[in-house]
N, C-alpha and C positions, 0 to 999 in steps of 0.2 A: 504493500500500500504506500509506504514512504517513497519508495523508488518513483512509482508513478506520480504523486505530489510533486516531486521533483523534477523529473522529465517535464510534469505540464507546467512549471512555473518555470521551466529555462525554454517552454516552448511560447510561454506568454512576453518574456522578455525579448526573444529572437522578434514577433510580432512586433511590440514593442518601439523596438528600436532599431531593429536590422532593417527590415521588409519596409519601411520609409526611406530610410538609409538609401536600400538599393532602386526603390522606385524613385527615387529623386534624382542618383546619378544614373538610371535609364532613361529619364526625362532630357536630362542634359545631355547627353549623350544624340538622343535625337534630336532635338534642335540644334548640335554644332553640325553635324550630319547632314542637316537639312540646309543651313543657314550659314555655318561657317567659309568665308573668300579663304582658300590658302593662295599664299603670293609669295613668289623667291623673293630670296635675298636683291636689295637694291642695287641698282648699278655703280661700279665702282669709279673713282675720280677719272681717271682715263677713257673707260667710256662712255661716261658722260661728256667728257670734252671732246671725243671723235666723232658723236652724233651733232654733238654742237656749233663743231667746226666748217661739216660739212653744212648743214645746212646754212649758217651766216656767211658760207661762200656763196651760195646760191641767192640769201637776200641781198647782199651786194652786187649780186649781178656781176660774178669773175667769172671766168672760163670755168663750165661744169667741170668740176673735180671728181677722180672715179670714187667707190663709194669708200669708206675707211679700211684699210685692211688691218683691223681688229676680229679678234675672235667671235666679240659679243655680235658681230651683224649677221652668224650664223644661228642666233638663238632662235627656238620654236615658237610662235607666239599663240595662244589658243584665242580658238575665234577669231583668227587674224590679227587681232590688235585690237583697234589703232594703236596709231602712233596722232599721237594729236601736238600741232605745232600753233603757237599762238605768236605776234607780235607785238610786246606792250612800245608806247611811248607816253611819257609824261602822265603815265599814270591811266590811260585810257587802252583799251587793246584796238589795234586799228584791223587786225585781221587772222583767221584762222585758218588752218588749214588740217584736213585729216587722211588719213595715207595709211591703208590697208596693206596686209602683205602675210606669206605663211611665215617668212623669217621679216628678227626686226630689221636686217636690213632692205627687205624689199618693203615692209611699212616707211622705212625711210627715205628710200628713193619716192615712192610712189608721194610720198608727203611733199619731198622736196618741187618734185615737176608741179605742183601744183600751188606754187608760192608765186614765181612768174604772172598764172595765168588770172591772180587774186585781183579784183580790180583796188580796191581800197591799199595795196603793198605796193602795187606798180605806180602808181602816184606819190611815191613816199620817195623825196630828194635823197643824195649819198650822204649827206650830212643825216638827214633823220633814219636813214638806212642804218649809218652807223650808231648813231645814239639810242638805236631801239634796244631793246631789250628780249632774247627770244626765251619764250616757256614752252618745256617739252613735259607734255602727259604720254604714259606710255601703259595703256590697259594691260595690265598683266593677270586679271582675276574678276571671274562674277559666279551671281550667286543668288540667291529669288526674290524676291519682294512680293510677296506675301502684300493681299490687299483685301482676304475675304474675313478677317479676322480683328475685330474693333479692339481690343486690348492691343493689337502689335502697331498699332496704326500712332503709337505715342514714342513707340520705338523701332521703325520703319529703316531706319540707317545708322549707322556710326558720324557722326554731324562732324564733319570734316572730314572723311575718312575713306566713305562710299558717295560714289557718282550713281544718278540715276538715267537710267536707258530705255527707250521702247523701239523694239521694232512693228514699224508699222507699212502695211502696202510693201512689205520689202526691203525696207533702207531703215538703218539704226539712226538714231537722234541720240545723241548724248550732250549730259547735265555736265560737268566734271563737278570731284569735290568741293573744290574752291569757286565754281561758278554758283553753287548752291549757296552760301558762304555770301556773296557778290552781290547773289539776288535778294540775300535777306529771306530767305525763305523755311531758315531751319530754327529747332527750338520755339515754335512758336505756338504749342499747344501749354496750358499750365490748368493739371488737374487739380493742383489744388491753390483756391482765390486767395486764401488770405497767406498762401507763401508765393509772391511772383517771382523769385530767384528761381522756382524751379518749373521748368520749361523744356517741354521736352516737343517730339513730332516737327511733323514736315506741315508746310504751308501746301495741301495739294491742288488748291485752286491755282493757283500761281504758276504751279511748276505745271500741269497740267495746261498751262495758257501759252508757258513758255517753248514746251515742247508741242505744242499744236503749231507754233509759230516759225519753228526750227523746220517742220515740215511742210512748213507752204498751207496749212489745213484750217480752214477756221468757222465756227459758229458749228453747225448742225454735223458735220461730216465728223467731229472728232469728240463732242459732248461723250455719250454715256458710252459706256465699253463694250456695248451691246449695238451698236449701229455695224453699218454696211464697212467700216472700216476695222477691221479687224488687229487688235495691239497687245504685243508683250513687253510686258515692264521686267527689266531688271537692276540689280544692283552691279557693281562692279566697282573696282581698288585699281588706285595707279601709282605708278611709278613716276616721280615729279622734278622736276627740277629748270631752275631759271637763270642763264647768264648772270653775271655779275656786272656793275655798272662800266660803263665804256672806260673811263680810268684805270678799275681794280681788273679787270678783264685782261686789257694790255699787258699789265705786269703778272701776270698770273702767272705765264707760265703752260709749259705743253699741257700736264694733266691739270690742271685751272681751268680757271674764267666760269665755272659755273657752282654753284647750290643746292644741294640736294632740300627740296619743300617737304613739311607734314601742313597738314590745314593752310594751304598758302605761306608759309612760314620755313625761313632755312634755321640751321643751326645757331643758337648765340654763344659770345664769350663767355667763360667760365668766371664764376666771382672773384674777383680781385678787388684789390682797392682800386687799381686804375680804373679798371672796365666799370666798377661802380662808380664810382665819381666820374667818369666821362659820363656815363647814360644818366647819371641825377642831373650835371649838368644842361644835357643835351633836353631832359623833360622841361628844366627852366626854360631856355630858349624857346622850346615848344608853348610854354605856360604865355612868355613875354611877346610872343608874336601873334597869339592869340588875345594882347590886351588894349584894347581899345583907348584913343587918348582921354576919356572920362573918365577912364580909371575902371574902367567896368571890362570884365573880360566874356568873350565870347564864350557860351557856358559847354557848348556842343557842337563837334564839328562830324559830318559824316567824311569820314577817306577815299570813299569811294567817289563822290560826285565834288566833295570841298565844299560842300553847302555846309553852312555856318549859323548856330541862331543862338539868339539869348532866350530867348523863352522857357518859362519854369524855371527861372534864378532863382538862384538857392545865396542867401545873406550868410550864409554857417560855411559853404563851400567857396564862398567869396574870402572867406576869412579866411578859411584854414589850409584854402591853395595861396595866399599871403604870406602865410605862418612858416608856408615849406620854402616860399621862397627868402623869407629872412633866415630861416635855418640853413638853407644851404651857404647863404651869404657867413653866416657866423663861421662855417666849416670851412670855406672854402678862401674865402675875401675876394671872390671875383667884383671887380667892382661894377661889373655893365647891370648888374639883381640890383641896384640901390635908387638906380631913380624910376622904374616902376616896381617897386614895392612902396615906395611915396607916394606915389601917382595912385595905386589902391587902397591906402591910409587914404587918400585926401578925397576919394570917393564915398568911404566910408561916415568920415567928417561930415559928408553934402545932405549923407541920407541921418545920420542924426540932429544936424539942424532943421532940415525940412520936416523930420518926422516928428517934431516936436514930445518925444518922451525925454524932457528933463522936469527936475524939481531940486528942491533940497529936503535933508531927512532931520526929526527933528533934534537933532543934536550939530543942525546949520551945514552938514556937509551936499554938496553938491552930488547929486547921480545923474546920471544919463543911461539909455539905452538905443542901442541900432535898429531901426526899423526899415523896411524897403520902401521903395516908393509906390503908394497907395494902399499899403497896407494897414489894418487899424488894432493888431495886434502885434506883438512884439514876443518873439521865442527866446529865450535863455541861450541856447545855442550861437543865435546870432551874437550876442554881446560879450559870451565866454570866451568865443574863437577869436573874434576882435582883440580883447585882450589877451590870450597868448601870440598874439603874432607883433601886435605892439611891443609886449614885454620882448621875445622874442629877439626884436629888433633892437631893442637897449642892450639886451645882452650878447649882441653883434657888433655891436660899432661904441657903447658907453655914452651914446646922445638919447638924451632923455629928455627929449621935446614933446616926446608923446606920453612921458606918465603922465602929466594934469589929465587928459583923454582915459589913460588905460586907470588911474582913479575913480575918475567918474563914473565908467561901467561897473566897474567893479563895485563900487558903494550901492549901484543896483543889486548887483548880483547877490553880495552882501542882505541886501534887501529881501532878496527872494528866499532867504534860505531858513531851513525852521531850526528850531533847538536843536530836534536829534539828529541834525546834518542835512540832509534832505532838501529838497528845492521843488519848489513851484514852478513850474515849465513855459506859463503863458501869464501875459499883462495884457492888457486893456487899458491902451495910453490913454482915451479923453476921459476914462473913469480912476484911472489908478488904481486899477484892482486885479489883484492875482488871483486865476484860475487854480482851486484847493483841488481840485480833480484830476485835469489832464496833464499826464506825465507822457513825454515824447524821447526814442530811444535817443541816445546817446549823449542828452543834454546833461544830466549827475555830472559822468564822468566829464567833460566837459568844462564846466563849472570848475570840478576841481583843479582840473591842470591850470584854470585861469588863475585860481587863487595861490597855487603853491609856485606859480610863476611870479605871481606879484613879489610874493614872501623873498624868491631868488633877488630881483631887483632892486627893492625897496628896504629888506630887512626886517621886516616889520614883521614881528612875532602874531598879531590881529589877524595876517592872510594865512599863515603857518598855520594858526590856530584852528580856522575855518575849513582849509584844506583838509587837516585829517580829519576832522569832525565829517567832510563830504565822503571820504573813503571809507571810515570806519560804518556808514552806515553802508555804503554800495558793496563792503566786503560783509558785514554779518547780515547783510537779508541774505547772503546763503545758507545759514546757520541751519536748517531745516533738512533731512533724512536725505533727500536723493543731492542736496548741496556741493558734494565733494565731486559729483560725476555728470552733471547738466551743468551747464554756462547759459547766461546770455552771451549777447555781443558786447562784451567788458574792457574791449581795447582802448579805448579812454581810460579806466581806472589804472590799468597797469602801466601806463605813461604817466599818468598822475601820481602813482603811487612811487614813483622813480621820482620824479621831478619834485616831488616833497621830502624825500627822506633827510634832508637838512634838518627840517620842522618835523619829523615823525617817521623817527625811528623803530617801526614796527615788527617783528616779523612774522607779526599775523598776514602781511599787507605778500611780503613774500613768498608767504606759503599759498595762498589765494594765487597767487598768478603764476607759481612755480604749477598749482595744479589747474589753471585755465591751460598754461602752455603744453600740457600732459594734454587736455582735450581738445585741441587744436593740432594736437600733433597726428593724434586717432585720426583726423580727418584729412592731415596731407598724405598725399598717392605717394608712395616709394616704389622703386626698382621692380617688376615683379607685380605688382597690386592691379594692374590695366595691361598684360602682355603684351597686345597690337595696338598701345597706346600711349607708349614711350615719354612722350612729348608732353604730358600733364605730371609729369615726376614733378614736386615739389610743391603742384598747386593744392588748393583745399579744397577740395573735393569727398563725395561720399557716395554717386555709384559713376560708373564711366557712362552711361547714356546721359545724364545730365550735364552738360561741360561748367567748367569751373567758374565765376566771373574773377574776374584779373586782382579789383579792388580790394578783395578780402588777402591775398597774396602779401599786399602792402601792409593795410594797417591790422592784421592780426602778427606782420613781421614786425612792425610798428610797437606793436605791445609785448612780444616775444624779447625784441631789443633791451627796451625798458627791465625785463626781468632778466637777463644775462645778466643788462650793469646792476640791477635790484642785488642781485647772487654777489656781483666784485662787491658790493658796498658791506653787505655782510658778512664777508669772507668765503662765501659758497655757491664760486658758481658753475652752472651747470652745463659739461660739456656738449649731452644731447641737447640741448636749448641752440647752442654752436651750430650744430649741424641742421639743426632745424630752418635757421635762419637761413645757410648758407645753400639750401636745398629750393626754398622758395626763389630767392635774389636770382641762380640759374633760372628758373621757371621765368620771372618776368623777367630778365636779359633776354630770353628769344622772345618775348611775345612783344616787347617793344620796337617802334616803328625806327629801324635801321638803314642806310645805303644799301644793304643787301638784300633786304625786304619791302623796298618800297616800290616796286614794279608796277605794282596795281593799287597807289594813291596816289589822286589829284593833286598835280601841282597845285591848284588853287586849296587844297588842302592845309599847304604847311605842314605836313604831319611826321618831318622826321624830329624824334624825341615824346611821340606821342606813345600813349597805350592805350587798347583798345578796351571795349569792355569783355571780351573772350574772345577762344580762341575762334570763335566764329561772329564775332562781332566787328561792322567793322564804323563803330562810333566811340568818339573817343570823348570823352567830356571832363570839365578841370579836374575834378573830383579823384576819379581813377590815376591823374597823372600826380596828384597831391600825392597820394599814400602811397604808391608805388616809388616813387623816387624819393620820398622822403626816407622811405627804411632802405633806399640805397644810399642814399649820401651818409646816414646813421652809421647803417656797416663799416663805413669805413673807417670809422672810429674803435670799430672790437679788436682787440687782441686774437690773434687766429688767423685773422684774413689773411692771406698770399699777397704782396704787394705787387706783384706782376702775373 
């Protein structure tokens, strides 16, 4: 009898635990089966530059050259190809061309004879003949796209990664990766409303409008999938890569002159202090060319078209893209950062005298607060960020023409703040009344760096005071059961809680952010975590169908920083925290807008030194280029970094 109890309770366990087990790796099993591209290994530097060579003989229009006698123009190509050839200049593609073939070098001849007969190429002078730019997509892999299935329809492609195809009547139409990308068409389902960072799916009206167009086909003949036109959709993976600029190209070199692309994107420099301090720098320039002489900066620029707008400014990212620019000025002393970071001070000045929130408090001190123009309430945020990029700037250069200013907010702020630390988020200028309710993310933290900046400048033990009184309450409402292992978004307090330690030497304050960067860290991709998706190593990210946005890269390195020096100031710092930092800084070095990535952005763009908001994003707005270069120029202050 025991025997059998036995048998059935390890037959209940096998149930249990096993028979899930193996029905789930059955499951996966068929869908990689079903669904999985395999693709060689990419081509190597040499022959990429013999494909390269020959064909920019051909757009220059020299004596046909025979085809490269390289090994790779004997490879097999499935499905024939293509071989897809594009021509960028100035940021626009003026022409394509695509070139069938069973090997890749009869896709490349076949490609090349058909550059000549382009009409938009053969109108293109030898001076822009030379200045273009050529991109080779080189199909090496497909695989099904699945369209009868409403749950797959949110995760349809790898968004950057897979190009979509139909053949239709006969003749393939292809999307590439990076044209999806282009078109704006990816990531833009989000099942769930009140989180919009997360975003997944294809736009299929669009891409369906686009590929009806590609084919000469429109209105009725191409509508539903069921008419007289009969179409197969698939997915498919390429092999990418783009010339380097007519300069770098030159000196290249036999196996040179080209870049191997993932998501439109070639490889970046590895973190150094130089390559960081060039790229913080290179985001200022970006920041300073995008600021208008009002002092007001262009809030958003698309790359692709160079269309430009201020609409939906933001007063808090007015500031705190100010803040990075006096920071970098402090780090750096370039002196071309000083007269527009004036120039956004004196903007700032326009909108608190026209916005009429001043008074005095009743112990006769003067406050002030930032408000925009036509706004009739005033956020915390705005007048926080204000003052740290004032302070900021005194602790840059020692001219302190701007404390009576960074007083004045601050005696608001001061105002705003309750006994147990805590703040009021919202005023009501023609009533003078603080909203007791609504609390708005990241204004606390915020608050606090203002005042434990003053404390830095001024001395004055009152800001010191208040500063920790702002952390101690944003670090114990974790205090509660799941505390240790959920986060908000706390990158404000961990700068803060750095930037005070003069006035509040805690190390409750350290442990708090020793264990945010613990859950920040759960959340960057490593080596390994996304296999066919190499190119999100270090971003923060948490499944690979959703792509990462750029911003969180920065200012979670932003507060990652903050708790290294938090750890020097205690004596303990922490060498994973090191490598944390130094994993993201790679991650946004390739995703920012480089000479060897800017093929396909608008000169009217200006967008070298910009960053985008993902890697399939291609908007770049202040915000993103604040935090990302700001925890570049930071870095370069840690012990650890490589100098070259």
């Amino acid at each position: 009898m025991g025997a059998r109890v036995t048998a059935r309770r390890a037959a209940a366990l096998v149930a249990v635990w096993t028979l899930p087990a193996l029905a789930f790796l059955t499951l996966v099993h068929c869908v990689q089966a079903r669904y999985r591209i395999d693709v060689p290994s990419p081509l190597a530097d040499d022959a990429r530059a013999a494909i390269a060579g020959y064909a920019r003989a051909v757009l220059e229009a020299r004596p046909t050259p025979e085809l490269p006698a390289h090994p790779v123009m004997a490879r097999r190509l499935p499905h024939r190809g293509p071989l897809v050839i594009q021509v960028w200049l100035d940021g626009h593609m003026r022409g394509r061309v695509d070139g069938y073939g069973d090997t890749l070098g009869e896709a490349l001849r076949s490609a090349a004879e058909l550059i000549p007969q382009h009409g938009s190429l053969a109108g293109l002078s030898p001076e822009q003949r030379a200045d273009a730019r050529i991109k080779f997509d080189l199909v090496v892999g497909r695989g099904r796209l699945d369209r009868h299935f409403p749950l797959l329809d949110h995760v349809p492609l790898h968004p950057g990664l897979d190009g979509v195809g139909v053949l239709a009547a006969g003749t393939e139409h292809l999307l590439l990766p990076d044209e999806l990308i282009l078109l704006g068409v990816l990531t833009k389902k989000r099942p769930f409303p009140t989180i919009p960072d997360f975003a997944l799916g294809l736009d299929e009206k669009k891409t369906e409008k686009t590929l009806a167009s590609r084919a000469g086909v429109t209105g009725k003949d191409w509508e539903p999938a069921w008419t007289k036109l009969v179409r197969h959709y698939f997915r498919f993976r390429v092999d990418s890569f783009v010339e380097l600029p007519r300069d770098r190209r030159d000196a290249a070199g036999a196996d040179g002159g080209t870049v191997p692309l993932v998501r439109g994107v070639p490889p970046g420099p590895e973190p150094t202090r130089a390559s960081l301090r060039a790229a913080a720098l290179d985001g200022a320039r970006f920041l300073i060319a995008h600021l208008q002489p009002n002092g007001r900066y262009l809030y958003q620029t698309d790359l692709s078209t160079g269309n430009q707008t201020g609409s939906g400014y933001s007063i808090p990212r007015h500031a705190g893209t100010t803040y990075f620019l006096a920071e970098i000025y402090r780090i750096t002393k370039e002196e071309f950062l000083r007269e527009p970071i004036e120039r956004a001070f004196a903007h700032l000045q326009e909108l608190i005298d026209a916005g009429g929130c001043k008074g005095t408090l009743p112990d006769g001190e003067a406050f002030e607060c930032v408000i925009d123009r036509g706004q009739k309430k005033a956020t915390l945020g705005s007048s926080a960020l204000t003052v740290v990029a004032l302070a900021e700037y005194q602790r840059a250069t020692g001219d302190a023409r701007y404390e009576a200013m960074a007083r004045r907010l601050s005696a608001w702020i001061l105002m705003l703040q309750r006994p147990d630390g805590s703040f009021r988020h919202e005023y009501e200028v023609a009533s003078g009344v603080a909203n007791d309710e609504k609390m708005l993310l990241y204004y606390s933290g915020e608050a606090a760096l203002a005042l434990a900046r003053m404390h830095t400048v001024t001395g004055e033990a009152r800001y010191g005071e208040a500063a920790g009184k702002a952390i101690d309450w944003l670090v114990d409402w974790y205090d509660f059961f799941a505390g240790g292992w959920l986060y908000g978004e706390e990158h404000w307090t961990c700068i803060a809680s750095e930037a005070a330690f003069a006035a509040a030497k805690k190390p409750k304050y350290l442990e708090f952010c020793n264990g945010y960067a613990a859950f920040l860290r759960n959340q960057q991709a490593e080596l390994g975590d996304f296999p066919s998706q190499p190119d999100l190593v270090g971003a923060y990210n948490v499944t690979p169908f959703v792509m990462p946005n750029n911003t969180p890269a920065g200012s979670r390195t932003e507060a990652v920083i903050s708790t290294y020096q938090l750890g020097v100031h205690h004596g303990r710092p922490e060498p994973v925290i090191l490598r944390q930092i130094l994993a993201a800084m790679k991650y946004t070095l390739r995703q920012q807008i480089r000479p060897e990535s800017d093929y396909n952005v608008s000169v009217k763009a200006q967008g070298l030194g910009g960053v985008p908001g993902s890697p399939v994003d291609r908007s770049v707005r202040i915000d993103f280029v604040q935090h990302v270069c700001s925890a570049m120029i930071r870095a370069t202050e840690l012990p650890g970094v490589a100098d070259e």
